[in-house]
Structure formats: C-alpha cells, structure tokens
C-alpha positions in Angstrom: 143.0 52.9 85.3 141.2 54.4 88.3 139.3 51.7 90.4 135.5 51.7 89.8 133.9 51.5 93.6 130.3 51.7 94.8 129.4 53.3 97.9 128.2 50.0 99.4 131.2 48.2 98.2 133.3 51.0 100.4 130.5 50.8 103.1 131.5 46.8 103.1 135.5 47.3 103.6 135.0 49.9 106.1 132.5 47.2 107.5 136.2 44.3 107.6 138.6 46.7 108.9 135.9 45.7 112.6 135.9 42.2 112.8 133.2 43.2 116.0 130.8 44.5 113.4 127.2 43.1 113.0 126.8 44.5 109.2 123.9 46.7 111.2 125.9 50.2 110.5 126.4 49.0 106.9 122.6 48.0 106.4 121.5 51.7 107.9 123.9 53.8 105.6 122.6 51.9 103.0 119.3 52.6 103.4 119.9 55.5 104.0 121.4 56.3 100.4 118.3 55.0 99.5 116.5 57.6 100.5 119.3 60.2 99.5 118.1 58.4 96.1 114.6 59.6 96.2 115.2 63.2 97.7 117.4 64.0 94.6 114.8 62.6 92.0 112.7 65.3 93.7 114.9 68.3 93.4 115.8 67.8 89.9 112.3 67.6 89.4 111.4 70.5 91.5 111.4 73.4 88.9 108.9 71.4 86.4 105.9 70.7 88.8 104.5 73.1 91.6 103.5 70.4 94.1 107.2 70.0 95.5 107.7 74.0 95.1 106.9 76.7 98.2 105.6 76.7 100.9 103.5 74.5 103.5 100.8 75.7 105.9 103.1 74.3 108.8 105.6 76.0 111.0 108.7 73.6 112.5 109.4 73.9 115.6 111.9 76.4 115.5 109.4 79.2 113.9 110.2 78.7 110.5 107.8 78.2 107.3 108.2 74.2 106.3 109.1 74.4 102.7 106.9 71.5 100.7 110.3 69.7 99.5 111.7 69.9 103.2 108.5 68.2 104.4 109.2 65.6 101.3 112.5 64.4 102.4 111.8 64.2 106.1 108.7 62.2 105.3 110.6 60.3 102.9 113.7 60.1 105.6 110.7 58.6 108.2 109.6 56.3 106.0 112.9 54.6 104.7 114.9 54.5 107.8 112.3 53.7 110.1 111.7 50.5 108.4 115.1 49.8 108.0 115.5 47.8 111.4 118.5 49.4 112.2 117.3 52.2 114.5 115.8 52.4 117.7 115.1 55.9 117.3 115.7 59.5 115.3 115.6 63.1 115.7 115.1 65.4 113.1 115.8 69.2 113.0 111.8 69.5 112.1 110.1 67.3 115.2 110.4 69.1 118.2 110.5 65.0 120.1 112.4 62.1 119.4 110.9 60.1 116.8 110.0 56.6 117.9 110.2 53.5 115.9 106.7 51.5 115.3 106.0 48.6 117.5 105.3 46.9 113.9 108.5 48.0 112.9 112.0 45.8 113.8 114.2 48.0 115.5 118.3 48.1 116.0 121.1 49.5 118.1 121.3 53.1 116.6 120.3 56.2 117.1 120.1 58.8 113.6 119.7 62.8 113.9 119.0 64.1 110.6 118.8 67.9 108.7 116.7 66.8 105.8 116.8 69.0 103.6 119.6 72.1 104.4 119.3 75.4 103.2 115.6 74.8 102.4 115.2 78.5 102.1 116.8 78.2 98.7 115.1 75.8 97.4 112.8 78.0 95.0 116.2 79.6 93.7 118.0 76.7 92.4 120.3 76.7 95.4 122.3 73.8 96.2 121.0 72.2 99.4 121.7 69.1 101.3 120.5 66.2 104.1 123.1 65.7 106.6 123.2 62.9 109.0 124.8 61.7 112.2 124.8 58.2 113.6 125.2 57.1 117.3 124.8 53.4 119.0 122.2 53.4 121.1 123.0 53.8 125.0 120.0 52.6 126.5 118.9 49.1 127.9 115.6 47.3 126.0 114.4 47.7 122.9 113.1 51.2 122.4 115.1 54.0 121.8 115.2 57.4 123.6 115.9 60.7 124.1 119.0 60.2 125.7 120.0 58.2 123.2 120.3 61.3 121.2 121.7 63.8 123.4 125.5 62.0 123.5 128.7 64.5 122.1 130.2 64.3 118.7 132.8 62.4 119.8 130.5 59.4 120.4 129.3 59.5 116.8 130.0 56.0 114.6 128.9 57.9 111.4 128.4 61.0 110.2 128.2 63.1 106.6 125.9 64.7 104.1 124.3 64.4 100.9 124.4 67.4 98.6 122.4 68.1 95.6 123.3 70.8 93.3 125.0 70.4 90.1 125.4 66.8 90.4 124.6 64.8 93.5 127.3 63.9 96.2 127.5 61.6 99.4 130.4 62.8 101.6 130.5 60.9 104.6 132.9 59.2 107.4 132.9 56.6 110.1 135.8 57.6 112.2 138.8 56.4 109.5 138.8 59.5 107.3 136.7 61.0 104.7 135.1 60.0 101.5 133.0 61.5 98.5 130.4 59.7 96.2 128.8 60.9 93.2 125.6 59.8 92.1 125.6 58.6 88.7 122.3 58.8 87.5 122.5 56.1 84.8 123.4 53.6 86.7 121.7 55.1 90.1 124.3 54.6 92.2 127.1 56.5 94.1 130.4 56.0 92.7 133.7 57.0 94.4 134.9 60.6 93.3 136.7 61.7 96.3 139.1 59.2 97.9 140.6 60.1 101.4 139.1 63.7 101.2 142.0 66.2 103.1 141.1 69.9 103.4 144.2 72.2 103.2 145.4 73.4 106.4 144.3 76.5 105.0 142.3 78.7 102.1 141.9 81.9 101.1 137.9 81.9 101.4 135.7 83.1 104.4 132.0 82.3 104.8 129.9 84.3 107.1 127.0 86.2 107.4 128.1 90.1 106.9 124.7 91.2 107.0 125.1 90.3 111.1 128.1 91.9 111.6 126.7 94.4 114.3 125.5 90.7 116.3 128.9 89.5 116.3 131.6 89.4 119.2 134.2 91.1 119.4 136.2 88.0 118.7 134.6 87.6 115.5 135.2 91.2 114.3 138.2 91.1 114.9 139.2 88.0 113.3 137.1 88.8 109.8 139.0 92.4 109.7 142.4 90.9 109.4 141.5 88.4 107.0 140.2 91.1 104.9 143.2 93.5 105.5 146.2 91.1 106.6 148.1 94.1 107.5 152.1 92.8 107.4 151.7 92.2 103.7 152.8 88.4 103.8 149.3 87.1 103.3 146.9 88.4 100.7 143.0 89.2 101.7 140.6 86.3 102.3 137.5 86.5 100.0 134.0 86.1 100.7 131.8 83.4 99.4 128.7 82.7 101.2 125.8 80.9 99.9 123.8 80.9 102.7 123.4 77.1 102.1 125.7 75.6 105.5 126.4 72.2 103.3 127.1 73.8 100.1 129.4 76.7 102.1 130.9 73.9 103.8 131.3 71.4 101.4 133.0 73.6 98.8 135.0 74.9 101.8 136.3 70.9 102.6 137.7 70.7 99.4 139.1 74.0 98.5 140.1 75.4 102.1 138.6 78.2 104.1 136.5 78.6 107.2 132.7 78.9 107.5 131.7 81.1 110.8 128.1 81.4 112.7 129.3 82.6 115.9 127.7 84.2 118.5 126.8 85.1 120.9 123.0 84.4 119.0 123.9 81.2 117.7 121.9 79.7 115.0 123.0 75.9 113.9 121.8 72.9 115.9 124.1 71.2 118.0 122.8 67.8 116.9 121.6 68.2 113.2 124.2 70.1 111.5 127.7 71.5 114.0 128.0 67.7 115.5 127.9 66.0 112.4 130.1 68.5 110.2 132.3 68.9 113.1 133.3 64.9 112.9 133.7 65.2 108.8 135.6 67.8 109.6 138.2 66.4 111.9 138.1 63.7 109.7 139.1 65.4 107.0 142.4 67.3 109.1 140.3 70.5 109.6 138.4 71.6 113.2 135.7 72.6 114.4 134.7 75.1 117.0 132.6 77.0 119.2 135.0 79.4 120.3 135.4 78.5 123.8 135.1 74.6 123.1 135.6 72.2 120.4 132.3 71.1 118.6 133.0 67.3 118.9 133.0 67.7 122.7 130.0 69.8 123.3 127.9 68.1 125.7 123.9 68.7 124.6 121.5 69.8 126.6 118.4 69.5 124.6 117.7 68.0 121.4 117.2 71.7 119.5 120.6 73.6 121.2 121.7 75.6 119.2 125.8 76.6 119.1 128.4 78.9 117.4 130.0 77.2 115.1 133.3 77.7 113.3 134.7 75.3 111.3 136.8 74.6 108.2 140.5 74.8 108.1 142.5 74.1 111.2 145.2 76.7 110.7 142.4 79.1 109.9 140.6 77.8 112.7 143.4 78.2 115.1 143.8 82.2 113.6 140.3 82.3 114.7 141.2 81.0 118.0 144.1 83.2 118.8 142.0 86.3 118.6 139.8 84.7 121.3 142.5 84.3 123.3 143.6 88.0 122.8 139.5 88.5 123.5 140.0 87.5 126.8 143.3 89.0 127.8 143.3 91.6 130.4 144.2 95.2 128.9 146.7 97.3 130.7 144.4 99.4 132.8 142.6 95.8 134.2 142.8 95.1 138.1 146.0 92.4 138.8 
C-alpha cells in the first residue's frame, strides 16, 4: 500500500530532522501553497471568463506586456504571503523594488523572490505555466527586511521549488535534503505526495533551447547542440528537441525524464534571482547541475535584483558535455601566441 502524505505533513518531518527550527519555514511554505491554491482555481478557469484572459494596460519592468492572470497571481502572491508573518520582505520578477512588508503586518526572518506566474506568454494557448519560488533567511539586523536581503547566492537558499499547472497541478519543491513532488488533488484540495526523492537521470536524450536564436548563440553553444544532433562516432543516438517555451514546464518534464534545458548567452534572458537560482538548487537537489558556463548557478553572486544570466541546467553528465566544449572554447588553436 503506498503511504498517503500531505504536503504539510512532509513540510512537518522535514521541519524534525532540525531540532533548531522555529516552525517559521513550515508556516511560510504553507501559506504559500495557499496561494498556489488560488492561482490554479484561476487558470482552470481561465478559458471560460475573459476577465483573467489577455492583456493589461501595464508594462513590468523588464518591457514586457503584464498578462491579466500574471497580474492575478502576483497580487494574489502579495496578498497571502505578506500577511503570513513569516517574511520580512519579497522580490518579485514584476516589481522593479523590493517589496516591503506593512507596518500593520507581523513580519519574520525570511526573505521570498518569486516568478509568479512562468511562461505568462502562454497563457492564452493553454500552455502549461508555473510560480516558482526561492526562500532565504534574512541577513539583516531589525525588523524590516531589505534589499540585501535578497541579493545573497543560491547556495544560501533554505527553500526553493515551483508550482506547475498544466494537466494537473504539481508542487515540486526542496529544502536542502533532496527533492519532492506533490499533486494537487482537487477533491480534497490538497497536495498529495506523487514524487518521492525525485532523481533526474544522469542523462536524457532531450535538448531544450531556443533554435530560433541560434545566430545569438556562442560558439560554445553551437557547438555543443550540433553534436547532440549528429553524435558523430555512432555510440550515442541524436538528442531530440522539445521546447515549450514555458522554462518550468521545459524544465520540469526535463527533471523527471532527463535532458538539458539551455538559455545561454552571451544575451542572457532568465533572472538570476526569480527563476536560474531557484531551479538551479532543485536541480542539484535532484543530482543534476546547473550552469552559467563559466560558473555554477548556485554560486553566482547578484548584483542587482533583475540580473539576468545564462543558464544551463538539467542533467549533470549532459551538463558536463556542455561543459567540455567550453573548455575546448577556450583552448588556444595551433596558430595562437605561447
């Protein structure tokens, strides 16, 4: 018989394996599914009423069109963390600041930056998109929270993971002691476990990038996605291409199946903070890796709240392929000065 868990009952042993622990990490991730809650009532819904459907008059921060059901989430994201009393302060992908916690409000010891709603472009398509979340403890002294509460590495992160919502809603998250995956069961509304200690293969046969970009990318990059195509000493057979254009549905179906999602540069596009960081811990979690090419993602150091970064990730022995033709990249050829 398999064992019947909730996501807050897995939340609560992750919570005794810390004997140090306050129960305030547990309180915010369960809010948080809270709000995952609501988001996915939303998208079900969002083909039979045009309120949550198109676009908004608004541009984010980064230039981009704010779709209606991406302004939903992060206003529903505000709303339910920010009385939580866990944080001291969040960053979203949408705010170009940090966003502070009300006076009114009871504040905590973390720090949450948030995607909230992935792949928003798809969401008139019928596209499976997702939140995804990292959690840091906060860093500095009193009670508000701050910028540089936010700009710490990956490797500093206490939580991190994503919600997706396609076919059926999923929770896939970690906090430092591998990976788990949750499936939202919509007659009882809650997440149950479906994935226990989640372990991508140490490789796949599937390659996500951008092709359309293919005159942007470094050499590195060519290089790489020609041999996977054409393997050339006939022991490996050719990689295929799936890419949704979605990052958490190309990387989630990735984590389970194998394969490696690229964005690399030397125009990067994903958010340090928001999406590389926080996929980059599942990730390791998970016995895969994550990259910039030069530098692993976990140890990036940020520099603003909106850098931006290559990101390869999936994998780690197609990860480390990846790697070697950097390396080659950077070798001198025969004709270079000694």
């Amino acid at each position: 018989m398999s064992t019947f868990k909730t996501v807050q009952q897995h939340i609560l042993e992750q919570e005794r394996l810390h004997p140090e622990a306050t129960g305030e990490l547990t309180s915010l991730l369960g809010s948080l599914t809270v709000a995952a809650k609501i988001i996915a009532r939303d998208v079900r819904r969002a083909g039979l009423t045009t309120n949550v459907l198109g676009q908004t008059q608004t541009v984010n921060v980064h230039g981009e069109t704010v779709m209606k059901l991406d302004q939903f989430a992060e206003d529903t994201i505000q709303r339910v963390m920010g009385s939580s009393g866990m944080l001291a302060v969040m960053a979203s992908e949408e705010s170009q600041d940090v966003i502070s916690i009300s006076d009114e409000r009871a504040r905590g010891n973390y720090a949450m930056m948030y995607d909230p709603l992935d792949g928003s472009s798809n969401i008139d398509v019928n596209v499976s998109i997702g939140t995804i979340f990292s959690i840091h403890r906060k860093v500095t002294a009193g009670d508000d929270g701050g910028e540089a509460d936010c700009l710490q590495p990956g490797r500093r992160q206490v939580a991190a993971g994503y919600f997706i919502y396609g076919s059926s809603t999923m929770m896939v998250y970690t906090t430092g002691r591998g990976v788990s995956g949750f499936t939202l069961d919509p007659g009882l509304g809650e997440f149950i476990l479906s994935h226990d200690s989640i372990r991508t293969p140490d490789r796949g046969r599937i390659y996500s990038i951008n092709e359309g970009n293919r005159n942007q990318w470094d050499e590195a990059t060519v290089t790489y996605i020609d041999r996977l195509k054409s393997p050339g000493d006939g022991t490996r057979e050719p990689y295929s291409l799936r890419y949704i254009g979605s990052l958490v549905a190309d990387f989630h179906r990735n984590l389970l199946k194998g394969g490696i999602f690229l964005y690399p540069g030397p125009k990067p596009k994903l958010r340090l903070l928001y999406e590389a960081a926080p996929l980059a811990m599942v990730a390791e979690q998970a016995g895969g890796a994550a990259t910039t090419g030069t530098t692993p993602v976990m140890d990036v150091e940020p520099a603003s709240l909106h850098m931006r970064v290559p990101l390869i990730i999936g994998s780690r022995g197609d990860v480390d392929d990846y790697l070697e033709c950097v390396d080659g990249d950077r070798r001198p050829g025969p004709d270079s000065a000694s």
